[in-house]
N, C-alpha and C positions, 0 to 999 in steps of 0.2 A: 504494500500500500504506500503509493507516493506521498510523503509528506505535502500539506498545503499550504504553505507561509505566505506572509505578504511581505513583499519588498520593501524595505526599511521599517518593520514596525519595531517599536519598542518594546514589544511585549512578547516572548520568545515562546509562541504559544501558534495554533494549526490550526485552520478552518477543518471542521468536521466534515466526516466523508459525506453524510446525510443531510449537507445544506448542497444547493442548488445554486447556481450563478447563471442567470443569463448573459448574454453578448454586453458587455462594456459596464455589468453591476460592480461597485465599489463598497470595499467594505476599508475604512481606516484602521482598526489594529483587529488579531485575534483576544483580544482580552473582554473583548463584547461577548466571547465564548464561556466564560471562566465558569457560569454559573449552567451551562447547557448540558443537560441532559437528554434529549431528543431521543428515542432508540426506535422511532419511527423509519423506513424505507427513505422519505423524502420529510427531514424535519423544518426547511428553512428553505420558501423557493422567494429569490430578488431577482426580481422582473429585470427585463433590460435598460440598462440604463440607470438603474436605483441607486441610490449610494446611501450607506449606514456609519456614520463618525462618532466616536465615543457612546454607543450604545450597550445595553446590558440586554444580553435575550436569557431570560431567568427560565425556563424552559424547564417542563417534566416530561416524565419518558412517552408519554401516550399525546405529548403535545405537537401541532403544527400551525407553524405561521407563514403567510404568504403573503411577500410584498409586490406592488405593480408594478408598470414600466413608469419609470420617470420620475418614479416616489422621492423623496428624501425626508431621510431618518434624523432628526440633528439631538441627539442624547437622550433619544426612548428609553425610559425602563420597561421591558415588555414581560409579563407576567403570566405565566401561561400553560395552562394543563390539558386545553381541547385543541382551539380554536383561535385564532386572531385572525382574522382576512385585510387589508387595509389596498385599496383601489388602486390604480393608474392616477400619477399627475398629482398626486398627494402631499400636502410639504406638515411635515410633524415637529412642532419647534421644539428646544430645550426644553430638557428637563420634564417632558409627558412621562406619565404613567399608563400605560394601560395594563388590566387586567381581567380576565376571564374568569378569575380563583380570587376570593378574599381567605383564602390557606389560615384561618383561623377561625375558629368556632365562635358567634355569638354568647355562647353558655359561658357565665363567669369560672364554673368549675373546672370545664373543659380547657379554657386556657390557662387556669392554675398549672391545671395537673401537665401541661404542655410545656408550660418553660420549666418544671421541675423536673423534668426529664432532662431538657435543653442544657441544664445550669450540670448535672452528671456528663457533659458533653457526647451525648450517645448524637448518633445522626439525626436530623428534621425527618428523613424518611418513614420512620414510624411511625406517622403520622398519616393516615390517609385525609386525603383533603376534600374539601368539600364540595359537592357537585358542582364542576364548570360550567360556564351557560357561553358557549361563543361568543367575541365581540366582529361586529364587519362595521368599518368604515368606507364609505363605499368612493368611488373615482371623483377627484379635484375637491378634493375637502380639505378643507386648510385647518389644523388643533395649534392655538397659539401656545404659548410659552407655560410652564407649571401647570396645564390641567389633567386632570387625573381620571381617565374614563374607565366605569367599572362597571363588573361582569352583566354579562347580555346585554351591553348598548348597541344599537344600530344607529348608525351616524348619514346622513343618508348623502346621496349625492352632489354636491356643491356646497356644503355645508361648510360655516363657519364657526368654531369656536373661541370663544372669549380667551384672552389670557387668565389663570390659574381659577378656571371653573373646573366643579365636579360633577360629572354629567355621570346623571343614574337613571336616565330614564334617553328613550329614542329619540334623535334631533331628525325632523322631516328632511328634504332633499332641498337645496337651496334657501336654506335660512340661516340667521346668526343668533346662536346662543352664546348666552353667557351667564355666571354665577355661582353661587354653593347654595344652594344646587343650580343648578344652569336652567335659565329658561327663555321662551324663545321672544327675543328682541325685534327681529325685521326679516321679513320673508324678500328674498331675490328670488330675478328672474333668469333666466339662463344667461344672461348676458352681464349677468353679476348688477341690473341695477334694482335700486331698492323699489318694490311697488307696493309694501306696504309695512307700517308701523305701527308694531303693536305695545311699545313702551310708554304709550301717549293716553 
């Protein structure tokens, strides 16, 4: 098996055989790997043309993510035990979260008993996690800077999001949300102008 390095990176580390690069995708160092566990056939497909710079694909074994042509990734944390889909023509600013898994129990006892395991330093793995719900953001959808989109969103197409909103709930196809929780500000038209405001 051919080692997979990237040409000058800093971080002495191998794209895995189980990601996927199309024609001319970029990824800046293997240390976006460190947390990848993928043991899926095809865990990681970057469309043509994509590029990923200082990201984290936090990845479990049954997870897969697929990025479009033309995407850019610019410091995703991506979180993920099913599912992520994210469209063609996509720009994902610093510092995004997404996730498919919130890998923690609501139940106060349950996460007691989690880090008391954790603090014995046995592995996270004995933890099975909690049903993933896919997330798809769908083609030319712009997620500004610190927001954090969580499991089962559908983000729809042409969609705007706010900087450091948390979207827990579905953004329609061509609108702008934003906030904690994100809601929706002004619906566009395919041509990106605004035809109507609902902040008013």
């Amino acid at each position: 098996m051919t080692a997979r390095t990237i040409a000058g990176d800093w971080h002495p580390g191998t794209i895995p055989e189980n990601v996927q690069l199309d024609a001319g995708a970029h990824i800046e160092t293997t240390y976006s790997f460190h947390l990848y566990r993928s043991t899926r056939p095809t865990g990681i497909v970057f469309g043509t043309n994509s590029s990923a710079y200082i990201c984290m694909f936090d990845m479990g074994p049954e997870a897969q993510f697929r990025v479009g042509a033309y995407t850019l990734l610019n410091g995703l944390w991506l979180i993920a035990d099913q599912s992520v889909v994210i469209g063609t023509h996509c720009l994902i600013s610093w510092n995004v979260v997404i996730m498919d898994n919130f890998r923690a129990s609501t139940d106060a006892s349950q996460r007691r008993r989690m880090l008391e395991i954790f603090a014995t330093c046995r592995k996270p793995e004995v933890f099975a996690p909690l049903a993933p719900r896919p997330v798809v953001i769908g083609n030319n959808a712009w997620v500004g800077f610190d927001c954090c989109i969580l499991p089962g969103v559908h983000i729809g197409e042409g969609a705007v999001i706010g900087a450091r909103s948390v979207v827990d709930t579905d953004v329609p196809p061509y609108t702008i949300a934003a906030g904690n929780p994100a809601r929706l500000i002004r619906t566009l038209n395919k041509e990106n102008h605004v035809v109507a405001n609902r902040s008013s």
